[in-house]
Each structure stands twice: as C-alpha cells, then as structure tokens.
ZADO-1210 file (C-alpha; in nm, 4 decimals, padded with zeros to 6 digits):
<atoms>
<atom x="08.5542" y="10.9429" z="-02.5640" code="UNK" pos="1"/>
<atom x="08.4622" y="11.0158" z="-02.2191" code="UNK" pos="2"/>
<atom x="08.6222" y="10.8600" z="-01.9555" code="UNK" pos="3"/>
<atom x="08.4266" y="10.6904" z="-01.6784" code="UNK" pos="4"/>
<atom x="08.4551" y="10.9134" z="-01.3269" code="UNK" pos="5"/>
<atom x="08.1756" y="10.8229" z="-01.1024" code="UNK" pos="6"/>
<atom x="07.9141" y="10.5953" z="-01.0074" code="UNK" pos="7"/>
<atom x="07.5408" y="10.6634" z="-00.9172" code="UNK" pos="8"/>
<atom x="07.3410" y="10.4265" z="-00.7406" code="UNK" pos="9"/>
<atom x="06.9523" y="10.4672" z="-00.7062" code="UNK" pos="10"/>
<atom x="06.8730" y="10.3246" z="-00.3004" code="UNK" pos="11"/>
<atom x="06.5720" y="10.1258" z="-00.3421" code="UNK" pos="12"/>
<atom x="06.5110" y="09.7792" z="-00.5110" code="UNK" pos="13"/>
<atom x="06.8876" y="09.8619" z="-00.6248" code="UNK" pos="14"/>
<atom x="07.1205" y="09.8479" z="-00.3321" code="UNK" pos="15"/>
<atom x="06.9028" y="09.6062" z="-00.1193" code="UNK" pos="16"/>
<atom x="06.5900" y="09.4639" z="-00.1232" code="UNK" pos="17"/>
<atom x="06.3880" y="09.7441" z="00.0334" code="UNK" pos="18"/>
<atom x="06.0069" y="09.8223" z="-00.1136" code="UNK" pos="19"/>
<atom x="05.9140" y="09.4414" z="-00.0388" code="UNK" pos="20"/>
<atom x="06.0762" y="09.3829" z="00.3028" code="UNK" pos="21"/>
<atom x="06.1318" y="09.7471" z="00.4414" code="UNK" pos="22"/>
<atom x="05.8950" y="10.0171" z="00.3179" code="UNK" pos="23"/>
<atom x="05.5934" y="09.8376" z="00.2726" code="UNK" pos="24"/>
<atom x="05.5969" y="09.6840" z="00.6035" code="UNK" pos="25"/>
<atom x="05.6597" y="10.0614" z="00.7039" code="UNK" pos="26"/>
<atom x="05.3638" y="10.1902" z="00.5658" code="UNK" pos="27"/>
<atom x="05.1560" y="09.9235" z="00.7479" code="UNK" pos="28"/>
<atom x="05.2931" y="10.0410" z="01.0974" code="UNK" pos="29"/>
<atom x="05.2098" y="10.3720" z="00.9621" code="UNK" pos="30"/>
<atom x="04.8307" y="10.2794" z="00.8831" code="UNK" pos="31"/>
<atom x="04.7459" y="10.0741" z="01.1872" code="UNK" pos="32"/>
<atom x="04.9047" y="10.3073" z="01.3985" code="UNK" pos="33"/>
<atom x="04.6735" y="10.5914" z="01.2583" code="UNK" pos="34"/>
<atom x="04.3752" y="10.3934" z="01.2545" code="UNK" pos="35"/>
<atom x="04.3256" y="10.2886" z="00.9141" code="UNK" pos="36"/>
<atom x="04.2082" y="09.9532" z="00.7691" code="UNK" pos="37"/>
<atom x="04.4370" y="09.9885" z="00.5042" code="UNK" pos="38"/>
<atom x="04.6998" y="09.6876" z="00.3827" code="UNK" pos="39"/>
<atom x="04.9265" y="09.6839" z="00.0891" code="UNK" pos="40"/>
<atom x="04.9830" y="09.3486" z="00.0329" code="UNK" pos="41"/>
<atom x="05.3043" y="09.1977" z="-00.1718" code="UNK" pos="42"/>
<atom x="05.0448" y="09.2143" z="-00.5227" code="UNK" pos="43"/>
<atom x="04.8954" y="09.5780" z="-00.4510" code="UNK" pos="44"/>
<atom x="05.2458" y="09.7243" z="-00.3613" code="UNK" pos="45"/>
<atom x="05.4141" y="09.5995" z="-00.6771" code="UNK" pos="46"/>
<atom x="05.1302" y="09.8117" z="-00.8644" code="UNK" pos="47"/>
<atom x="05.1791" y="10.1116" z="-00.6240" code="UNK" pos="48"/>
<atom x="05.5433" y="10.0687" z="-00.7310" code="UNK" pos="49"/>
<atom x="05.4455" y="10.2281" z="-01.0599" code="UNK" pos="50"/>
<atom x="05.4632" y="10.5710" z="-00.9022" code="UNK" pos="51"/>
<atom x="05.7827" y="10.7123" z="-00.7264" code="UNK" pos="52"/>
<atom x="05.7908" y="10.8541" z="-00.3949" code="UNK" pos="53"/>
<atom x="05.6368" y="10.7708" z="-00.0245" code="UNK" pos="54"/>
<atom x="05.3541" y="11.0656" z="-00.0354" code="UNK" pos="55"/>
<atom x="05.2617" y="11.0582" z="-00.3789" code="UNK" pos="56"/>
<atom x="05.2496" y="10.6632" z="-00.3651" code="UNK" pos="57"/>
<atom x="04.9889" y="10.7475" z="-00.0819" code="UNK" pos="58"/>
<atom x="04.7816" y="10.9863" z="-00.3107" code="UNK" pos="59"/>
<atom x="04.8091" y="10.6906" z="-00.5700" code="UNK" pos="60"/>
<atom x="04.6707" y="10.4605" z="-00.3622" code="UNK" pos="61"/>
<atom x="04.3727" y="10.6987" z="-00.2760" code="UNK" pos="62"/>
<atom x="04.2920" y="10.8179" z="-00.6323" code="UNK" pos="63"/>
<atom x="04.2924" y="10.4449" z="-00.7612" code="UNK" pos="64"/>
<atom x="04.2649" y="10.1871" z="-00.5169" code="UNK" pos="65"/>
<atom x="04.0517" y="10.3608" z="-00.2676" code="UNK" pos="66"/>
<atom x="03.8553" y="10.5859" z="-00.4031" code="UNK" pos="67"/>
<atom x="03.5762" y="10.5424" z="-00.1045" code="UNK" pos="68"/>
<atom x="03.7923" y="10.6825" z="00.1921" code="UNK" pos="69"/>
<atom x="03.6259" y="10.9722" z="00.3415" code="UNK" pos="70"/>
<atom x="03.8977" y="11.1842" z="00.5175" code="UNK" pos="71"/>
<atom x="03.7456" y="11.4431" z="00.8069" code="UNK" pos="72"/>
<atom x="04.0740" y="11.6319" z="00.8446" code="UNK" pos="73"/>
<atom x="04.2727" y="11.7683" z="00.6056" code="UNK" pos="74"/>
<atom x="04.4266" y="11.4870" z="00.3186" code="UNK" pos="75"/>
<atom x="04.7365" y="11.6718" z="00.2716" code="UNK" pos="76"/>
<atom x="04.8801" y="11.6959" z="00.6678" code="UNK" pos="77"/>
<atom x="04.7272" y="11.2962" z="00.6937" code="UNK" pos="78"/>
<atom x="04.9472" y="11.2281" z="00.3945" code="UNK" pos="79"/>
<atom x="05.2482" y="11.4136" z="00.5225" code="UNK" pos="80"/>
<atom x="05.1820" y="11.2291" z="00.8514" code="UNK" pos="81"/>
<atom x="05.1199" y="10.9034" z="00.7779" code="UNK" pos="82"/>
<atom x="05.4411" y="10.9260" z="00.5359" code="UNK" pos="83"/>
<atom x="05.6399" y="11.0686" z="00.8831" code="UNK" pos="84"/>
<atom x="05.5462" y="10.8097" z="01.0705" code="UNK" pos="85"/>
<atom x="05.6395" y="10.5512" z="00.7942" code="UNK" pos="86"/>
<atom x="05.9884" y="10.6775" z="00.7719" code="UNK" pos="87"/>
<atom x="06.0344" y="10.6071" z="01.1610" code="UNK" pos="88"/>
<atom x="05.8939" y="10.2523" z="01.1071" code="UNK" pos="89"/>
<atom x="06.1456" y="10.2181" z="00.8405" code="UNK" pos="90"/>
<atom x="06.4470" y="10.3541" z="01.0137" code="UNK" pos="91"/>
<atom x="06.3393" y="10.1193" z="01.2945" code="UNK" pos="92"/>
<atom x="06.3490" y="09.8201" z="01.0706" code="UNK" pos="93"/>
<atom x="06.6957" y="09.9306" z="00.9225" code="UNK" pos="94"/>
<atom x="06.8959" y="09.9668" z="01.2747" code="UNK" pos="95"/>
<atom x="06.7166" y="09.6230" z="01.3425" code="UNK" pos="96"/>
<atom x="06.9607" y="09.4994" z="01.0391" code="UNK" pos="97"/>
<atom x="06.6792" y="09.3429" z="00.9268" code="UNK" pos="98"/>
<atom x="06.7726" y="09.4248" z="00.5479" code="UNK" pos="99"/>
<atom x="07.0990" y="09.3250" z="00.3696" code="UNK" pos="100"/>
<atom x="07.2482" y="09.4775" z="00.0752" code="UNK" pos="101"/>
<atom x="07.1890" y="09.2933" z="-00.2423" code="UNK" pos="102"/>
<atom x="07.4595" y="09.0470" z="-00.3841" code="UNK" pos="103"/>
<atom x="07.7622" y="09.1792" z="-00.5047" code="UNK" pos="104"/>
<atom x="07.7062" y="09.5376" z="-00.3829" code="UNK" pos="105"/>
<atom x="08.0055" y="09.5792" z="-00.1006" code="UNK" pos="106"/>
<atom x="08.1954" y="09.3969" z="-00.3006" code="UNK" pos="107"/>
<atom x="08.1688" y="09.6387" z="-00.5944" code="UNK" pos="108"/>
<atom x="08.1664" y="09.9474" z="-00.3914" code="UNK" pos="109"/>
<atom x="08.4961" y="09.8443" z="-00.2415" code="UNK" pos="110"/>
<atom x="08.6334" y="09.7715" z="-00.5424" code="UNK" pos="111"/>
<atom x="08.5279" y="10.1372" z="-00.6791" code="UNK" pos="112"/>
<atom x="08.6663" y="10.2752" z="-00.4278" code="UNK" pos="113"/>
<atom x="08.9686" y="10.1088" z="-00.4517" code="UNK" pos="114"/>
<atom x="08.9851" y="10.2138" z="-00.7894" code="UNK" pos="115"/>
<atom x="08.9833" y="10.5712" z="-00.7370" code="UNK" pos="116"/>
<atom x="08.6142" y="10.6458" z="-00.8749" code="UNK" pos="117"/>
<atom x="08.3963" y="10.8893" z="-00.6869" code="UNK" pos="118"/>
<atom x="08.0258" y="10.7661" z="-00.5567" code="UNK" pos="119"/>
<atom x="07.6660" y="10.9097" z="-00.5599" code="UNK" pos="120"/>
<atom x="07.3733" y="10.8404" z="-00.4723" code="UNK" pos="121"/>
<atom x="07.0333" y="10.9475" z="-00.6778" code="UNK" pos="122"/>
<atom x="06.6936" y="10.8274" z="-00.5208" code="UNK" pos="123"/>
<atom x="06.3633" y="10.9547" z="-00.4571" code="UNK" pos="124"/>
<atom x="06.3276" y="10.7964" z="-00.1010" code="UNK" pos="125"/>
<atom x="06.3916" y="11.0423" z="00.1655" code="UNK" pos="126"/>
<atom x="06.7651" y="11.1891" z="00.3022" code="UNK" pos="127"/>
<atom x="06.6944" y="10.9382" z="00.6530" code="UNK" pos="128"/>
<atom x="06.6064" y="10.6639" z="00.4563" code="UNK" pos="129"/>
<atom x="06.9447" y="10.6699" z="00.2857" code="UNK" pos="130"/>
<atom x="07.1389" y="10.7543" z="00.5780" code="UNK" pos="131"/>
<atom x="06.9594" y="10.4752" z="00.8123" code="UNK" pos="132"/>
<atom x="07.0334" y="10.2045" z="00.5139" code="UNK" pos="133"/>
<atom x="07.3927" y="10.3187" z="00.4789" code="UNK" pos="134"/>
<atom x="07.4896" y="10.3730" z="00.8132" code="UNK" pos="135"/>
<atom x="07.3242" y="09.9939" z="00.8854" code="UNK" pos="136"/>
<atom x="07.4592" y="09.8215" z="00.6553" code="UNK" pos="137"/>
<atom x="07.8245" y="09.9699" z="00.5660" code="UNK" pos="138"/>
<atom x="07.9156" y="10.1543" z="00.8855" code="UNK" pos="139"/>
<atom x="07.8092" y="10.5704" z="00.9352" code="UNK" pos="140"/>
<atom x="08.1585" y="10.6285" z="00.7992" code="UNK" pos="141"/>
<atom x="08.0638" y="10.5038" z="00.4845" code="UNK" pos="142"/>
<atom x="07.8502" y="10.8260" z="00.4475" code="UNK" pos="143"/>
<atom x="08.1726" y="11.0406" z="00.3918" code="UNK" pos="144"/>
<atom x="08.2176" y="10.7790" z="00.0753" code="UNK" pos="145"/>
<atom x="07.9617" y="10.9401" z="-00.1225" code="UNK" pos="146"/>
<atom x="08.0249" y="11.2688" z="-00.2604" code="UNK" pos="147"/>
<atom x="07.6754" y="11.3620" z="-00.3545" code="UNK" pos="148"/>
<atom x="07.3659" y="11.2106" z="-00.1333" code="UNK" pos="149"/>
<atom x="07.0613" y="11.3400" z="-00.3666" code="UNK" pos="150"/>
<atom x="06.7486" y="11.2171" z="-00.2254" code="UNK" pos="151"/>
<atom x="06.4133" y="11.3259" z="-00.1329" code="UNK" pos="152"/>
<atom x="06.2271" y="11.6372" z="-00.1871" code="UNK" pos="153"/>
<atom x="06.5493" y="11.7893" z="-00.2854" code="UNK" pos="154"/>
<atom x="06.4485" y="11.8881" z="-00.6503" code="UNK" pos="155"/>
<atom x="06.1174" y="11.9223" z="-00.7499" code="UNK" pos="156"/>
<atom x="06.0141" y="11.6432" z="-00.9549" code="UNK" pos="157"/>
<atom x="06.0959" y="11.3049" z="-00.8918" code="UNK" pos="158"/>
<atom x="06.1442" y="10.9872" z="-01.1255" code="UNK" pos="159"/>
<atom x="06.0786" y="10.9269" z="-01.4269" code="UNK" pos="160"/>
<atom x="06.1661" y="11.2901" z="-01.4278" code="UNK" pos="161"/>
<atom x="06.5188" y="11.3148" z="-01.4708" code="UNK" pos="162"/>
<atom x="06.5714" y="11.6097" z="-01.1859" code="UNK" pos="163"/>
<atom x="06.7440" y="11.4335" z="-00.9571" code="UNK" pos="164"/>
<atom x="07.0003" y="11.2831" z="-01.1865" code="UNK" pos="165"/>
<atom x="07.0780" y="11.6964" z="-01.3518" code="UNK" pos="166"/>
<atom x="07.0949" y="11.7948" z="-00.9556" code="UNK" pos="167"/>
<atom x="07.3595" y="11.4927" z="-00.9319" code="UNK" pos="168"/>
<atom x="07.5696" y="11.5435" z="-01.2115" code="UNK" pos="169"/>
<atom x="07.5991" y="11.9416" z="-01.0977" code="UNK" pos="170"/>
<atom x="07.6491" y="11.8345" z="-00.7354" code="UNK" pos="171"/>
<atom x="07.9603" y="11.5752" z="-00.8588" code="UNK" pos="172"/>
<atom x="08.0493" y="11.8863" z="-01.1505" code="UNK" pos="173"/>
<atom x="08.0800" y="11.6102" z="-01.4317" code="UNK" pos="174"/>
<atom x="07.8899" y="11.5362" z="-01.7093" code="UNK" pos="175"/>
<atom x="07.6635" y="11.2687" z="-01.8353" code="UNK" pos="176"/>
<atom x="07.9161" y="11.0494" z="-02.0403" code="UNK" pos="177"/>
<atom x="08.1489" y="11.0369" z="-01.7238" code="UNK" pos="178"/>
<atom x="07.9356" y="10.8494" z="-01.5465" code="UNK" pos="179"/>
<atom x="07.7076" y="10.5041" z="-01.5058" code="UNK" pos="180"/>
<atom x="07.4084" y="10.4765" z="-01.3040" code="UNK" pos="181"/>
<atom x="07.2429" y="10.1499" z="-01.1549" code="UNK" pos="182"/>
<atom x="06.8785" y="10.1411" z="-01.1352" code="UNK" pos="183"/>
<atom x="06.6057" y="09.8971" z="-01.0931" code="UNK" pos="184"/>
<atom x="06.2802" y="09.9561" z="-01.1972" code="UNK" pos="185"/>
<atom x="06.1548" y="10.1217" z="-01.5759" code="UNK" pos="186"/>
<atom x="06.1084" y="10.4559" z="-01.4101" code="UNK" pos="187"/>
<atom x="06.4553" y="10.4554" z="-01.2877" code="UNK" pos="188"/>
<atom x="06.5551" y="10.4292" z="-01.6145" code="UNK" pos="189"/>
<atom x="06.3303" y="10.6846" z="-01.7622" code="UNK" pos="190"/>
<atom x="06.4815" y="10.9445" z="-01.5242" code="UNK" pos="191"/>
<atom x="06.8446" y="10.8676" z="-01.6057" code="UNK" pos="192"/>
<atom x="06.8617" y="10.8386" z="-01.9526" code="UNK" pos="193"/>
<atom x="06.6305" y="11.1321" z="-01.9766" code="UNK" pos="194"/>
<atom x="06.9850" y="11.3106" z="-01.7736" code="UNK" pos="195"/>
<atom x="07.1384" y="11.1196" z="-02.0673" code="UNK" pos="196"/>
<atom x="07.3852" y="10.8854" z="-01.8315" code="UNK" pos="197"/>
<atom x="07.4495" y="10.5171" z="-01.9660" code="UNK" pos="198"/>
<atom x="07.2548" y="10.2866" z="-01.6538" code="UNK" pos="199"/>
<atom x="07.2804" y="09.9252" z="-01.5832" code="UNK" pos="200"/>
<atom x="07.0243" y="09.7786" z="-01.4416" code="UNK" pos="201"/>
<atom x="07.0114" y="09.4989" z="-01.1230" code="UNK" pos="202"/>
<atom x="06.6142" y="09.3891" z="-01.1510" code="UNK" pos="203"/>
<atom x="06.3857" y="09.3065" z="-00.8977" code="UNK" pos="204"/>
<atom x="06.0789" y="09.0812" z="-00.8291" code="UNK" pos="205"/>
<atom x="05.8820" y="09.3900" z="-00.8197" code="UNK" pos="206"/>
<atom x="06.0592" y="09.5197" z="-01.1854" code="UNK" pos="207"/>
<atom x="06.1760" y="09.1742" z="-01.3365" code="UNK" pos="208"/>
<atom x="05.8753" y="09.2959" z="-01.6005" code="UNK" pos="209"/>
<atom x="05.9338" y="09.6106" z="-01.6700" code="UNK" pos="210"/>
<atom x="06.0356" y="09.7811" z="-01.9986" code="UNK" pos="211"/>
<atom x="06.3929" y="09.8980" z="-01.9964" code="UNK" pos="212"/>
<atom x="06.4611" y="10.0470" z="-02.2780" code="UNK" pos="213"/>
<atom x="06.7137" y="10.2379" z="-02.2833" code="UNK" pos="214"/>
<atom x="06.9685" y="10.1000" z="-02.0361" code="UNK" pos="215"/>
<atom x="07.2910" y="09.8910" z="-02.2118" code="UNK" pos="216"/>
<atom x="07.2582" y="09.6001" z="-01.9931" code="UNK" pos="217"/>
<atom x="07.0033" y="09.4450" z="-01.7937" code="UNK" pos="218"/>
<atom x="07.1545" y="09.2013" z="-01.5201" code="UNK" pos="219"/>
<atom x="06.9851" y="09.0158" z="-01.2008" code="UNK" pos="220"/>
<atom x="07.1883" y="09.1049" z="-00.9362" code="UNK" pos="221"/>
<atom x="07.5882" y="09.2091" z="-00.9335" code="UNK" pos="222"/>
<atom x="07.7141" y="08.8992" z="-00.8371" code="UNK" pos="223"/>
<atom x="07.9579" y="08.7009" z="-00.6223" code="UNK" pos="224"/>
<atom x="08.2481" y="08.4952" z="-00.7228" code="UNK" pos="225"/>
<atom x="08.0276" y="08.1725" z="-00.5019" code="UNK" pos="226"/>
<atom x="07.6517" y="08.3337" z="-00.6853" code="UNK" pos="227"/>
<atom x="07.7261" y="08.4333" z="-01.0804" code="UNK" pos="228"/>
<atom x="07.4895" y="08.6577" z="-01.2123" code="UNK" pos="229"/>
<atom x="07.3134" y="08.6617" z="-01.5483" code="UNK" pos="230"/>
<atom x="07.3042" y="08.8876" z="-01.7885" code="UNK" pos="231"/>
<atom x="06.8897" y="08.9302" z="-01.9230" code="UNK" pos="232"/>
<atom x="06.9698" y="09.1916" z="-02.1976" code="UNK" pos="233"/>
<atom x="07.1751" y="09.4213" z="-02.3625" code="UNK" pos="234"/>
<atom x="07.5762" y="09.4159" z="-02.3507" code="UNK" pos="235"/>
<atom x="07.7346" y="09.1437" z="-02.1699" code="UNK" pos="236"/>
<atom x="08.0433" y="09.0851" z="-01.8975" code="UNK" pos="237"/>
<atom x="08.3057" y="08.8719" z="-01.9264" code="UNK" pos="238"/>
<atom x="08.2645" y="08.6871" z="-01.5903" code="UNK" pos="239"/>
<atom x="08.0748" y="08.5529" z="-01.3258" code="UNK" pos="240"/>
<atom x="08.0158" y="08.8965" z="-01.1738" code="UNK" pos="241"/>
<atom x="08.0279" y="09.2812" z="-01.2548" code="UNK" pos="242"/>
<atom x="08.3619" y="09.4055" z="-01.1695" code="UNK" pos="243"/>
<atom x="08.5665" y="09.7404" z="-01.2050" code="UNK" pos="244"/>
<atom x="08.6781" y="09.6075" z="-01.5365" code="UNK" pos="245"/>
<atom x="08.3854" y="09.5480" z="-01.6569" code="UNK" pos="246"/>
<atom x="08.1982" y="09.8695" z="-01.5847" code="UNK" pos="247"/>
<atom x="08.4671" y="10.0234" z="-01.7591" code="UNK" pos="248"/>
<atom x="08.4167" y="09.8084" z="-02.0635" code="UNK" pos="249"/>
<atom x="08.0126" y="09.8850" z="-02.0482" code="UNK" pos="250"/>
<atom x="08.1058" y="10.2493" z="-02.0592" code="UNK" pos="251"/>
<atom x="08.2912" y="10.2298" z="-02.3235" code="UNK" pos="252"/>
<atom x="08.0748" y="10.0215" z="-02.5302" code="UNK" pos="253"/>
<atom x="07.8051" y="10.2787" z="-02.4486" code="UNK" pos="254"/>
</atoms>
C-alpha cells in the first residue's frame, strides 16, 4: 500500500467561500464597467457553476442564458476582456480581506505541514487568483508552502477533465495513490478521480446537490474543535474535525 505524501487542494468553493462572495461580485464590476446590463444573481450563478473556468463560464452564459446579445466587436477579445477586468475586481476584493478561509482550513494546513507532508494546489481559476487568496489570507510567505501552484490556462483542458490533476502529480513527481485531493463541487470530482487520486470533499451551498460519486467521503466543512463537522457520505472520522490522523486513515481505507 501506498503511503500518503501530499495534499491537493482545489481554490474555489474549497478553501474559502469564493464563487458566491468573490467572483461573482467580480464579474458584475466587470459587466457594469463595460456597459452591459448583465447580472448573475446568487440562483443564475449556481447554474453557471456547472461549467469550469471564468471565460468559458462567460461563453456559457451567452450560448444559454442570453442568447439575444448582439456583440459589434469581436466576442472572443470582449470575453478575454471582460474576464481581465474581473480578475482585477477580484484581486481587489481579496486584499480588501473581505473573504476568509473556510473552517478548519489553517488549522489543517498547519497541521500538514507540521507533519512533514508536501502541498499543492489544483484549480481552474487563474495563477492571480490563487496568489491574491493566499497571500490575503495566510501571509505571501505561505506561497513558498506549496510545491506545485497548478492553475489556470496552464494545461489545456480544464475540469471535469482530469489535466490539471496529471500536470500536478508530474509537477510533485508522485503518483496517484500517494496523494488526497479536496474538492467541492461534482466536477471537481470528475477531474480527480478521472487522475485516479482518492478526494474528500468539503461541500458548498452552490454543490451541497451535486452527485459525488466517486469521492470516499463527503464532509461539510473541515471543522474546528468549537464547530464539529459532519460527515454526509462515504467513510467516516473519528472526531469532531478532520485531522492529520484522520486523512491518513481515509487513505488507507481508500
């Protein structure tokens, strides 16, 4: 059996709370700014949600939800622009502190690296979006704590497709059973199983309805020793919150 080397943490809806209260409010700067009537409201984002990625979120809200909007220059620079602009809005928010890291997560990443395992992170959002979230919320020196940062454009398809996830594991030179991935949403967990790596997953408002099959335990959050978590599905813990311990029981199990 394997043993357990590394954790890989998808960024958004997993670490903090950052499609409802960051990103969309980003891409409403973005629209006003440029003109448009557009709004994605709390209901229409969680459905935009079911594709991965700022600019091809756009394109999905074009192609479905707005299939009337007449665009005079070219849709593919407006697209790349409006999704620019978006990511300044969004940095902005993040130096603002205006977005904490879900419960339990310091906690556990302290206690990860205490233990000696290496960390990764595996998202679709872009390399600044990371880097303003990180650098907020757990210092810029906590940058150097991560030994592979795979975000972005950075492979060529991006969740449910499991790209990222092969980049990681050749980044971090391990292999799939050496590591555990948290995710959040159903295509999260597509991706990461598809790279074959046992995932937990911390749900979301915008996910708590999603089909995760596939991951070997479903929690709410990580927890706090003063905010227990609860276990939804799948393989349990043996306390009031995910610990080192723990993890290394899941991947065991697994």
């Amino acid at each position: 059996m394997a043993q357990l080397k590394a954790i890989i943490f998808d960024v958004d809806g997993t670490l903090a709370e950052t499609e409802r209260d960051g990103h969309r409010i980003a891409f409403n700067q973005a629209f006003d700014d440029a003109g448009l009537d557009w709004h994605w409201d709390d209901e229409l984002y969680g459905k935009l949600l079911a594709v991965t990625g700022g600019k091809e979120r756009i394109r999905y809200f074009l192609s479905d939800f707005n299939r009337d909007f007449v665009c005079d220059t070219n849709i593919d620079d407006l697209i790349k622009q409006l999704h620019a602009e978006k990511t300044k809005y969004y940095v902005a928010l993040l130096q603002e502190n205006t977005i904490a890291l879900r419960p339990g997560v310091v906690r556990l990443i302290n206690e990860l690296r205490s233990a000696g395992f290496r960390l990764a992170i595996a998202t679709t959002t872009t390399p600044a979006n990371v880097t303003a979230l990180i650098s907020s919320t757990l210092g810029e020196h906590a940058l150097e704590w991560f030994d592979c940062i795979a975000a972005g454009d950075i492979v060529p398809a991006k969740k449910p497709a499991s790209d990222i996830f092969d980049y990681c594991l050749q980044q971090l030179n391990l292999s799939a059973d050496e590591c555990i991935v948290f995710e959040d949403s159903a295509n999260g967990v597509i991706s990461s199983c598809g790279a074959q790596i046992p995932t937990i997953v911390t749900l979301n408002n915008y996910t708590k309805d999603d089909d995760f099959t596939g991951a070997i335990s479903v929690l709410d959050h990580l927890g706090e020793a003063d905010l227990p978590c609860s276990v939804i599905k799948g393989l349990t813990i043996k306390g009031d919150y995910l610990d080192v311990d723990d993890l290394i029981e899941l991947h065991a199990q697994a």
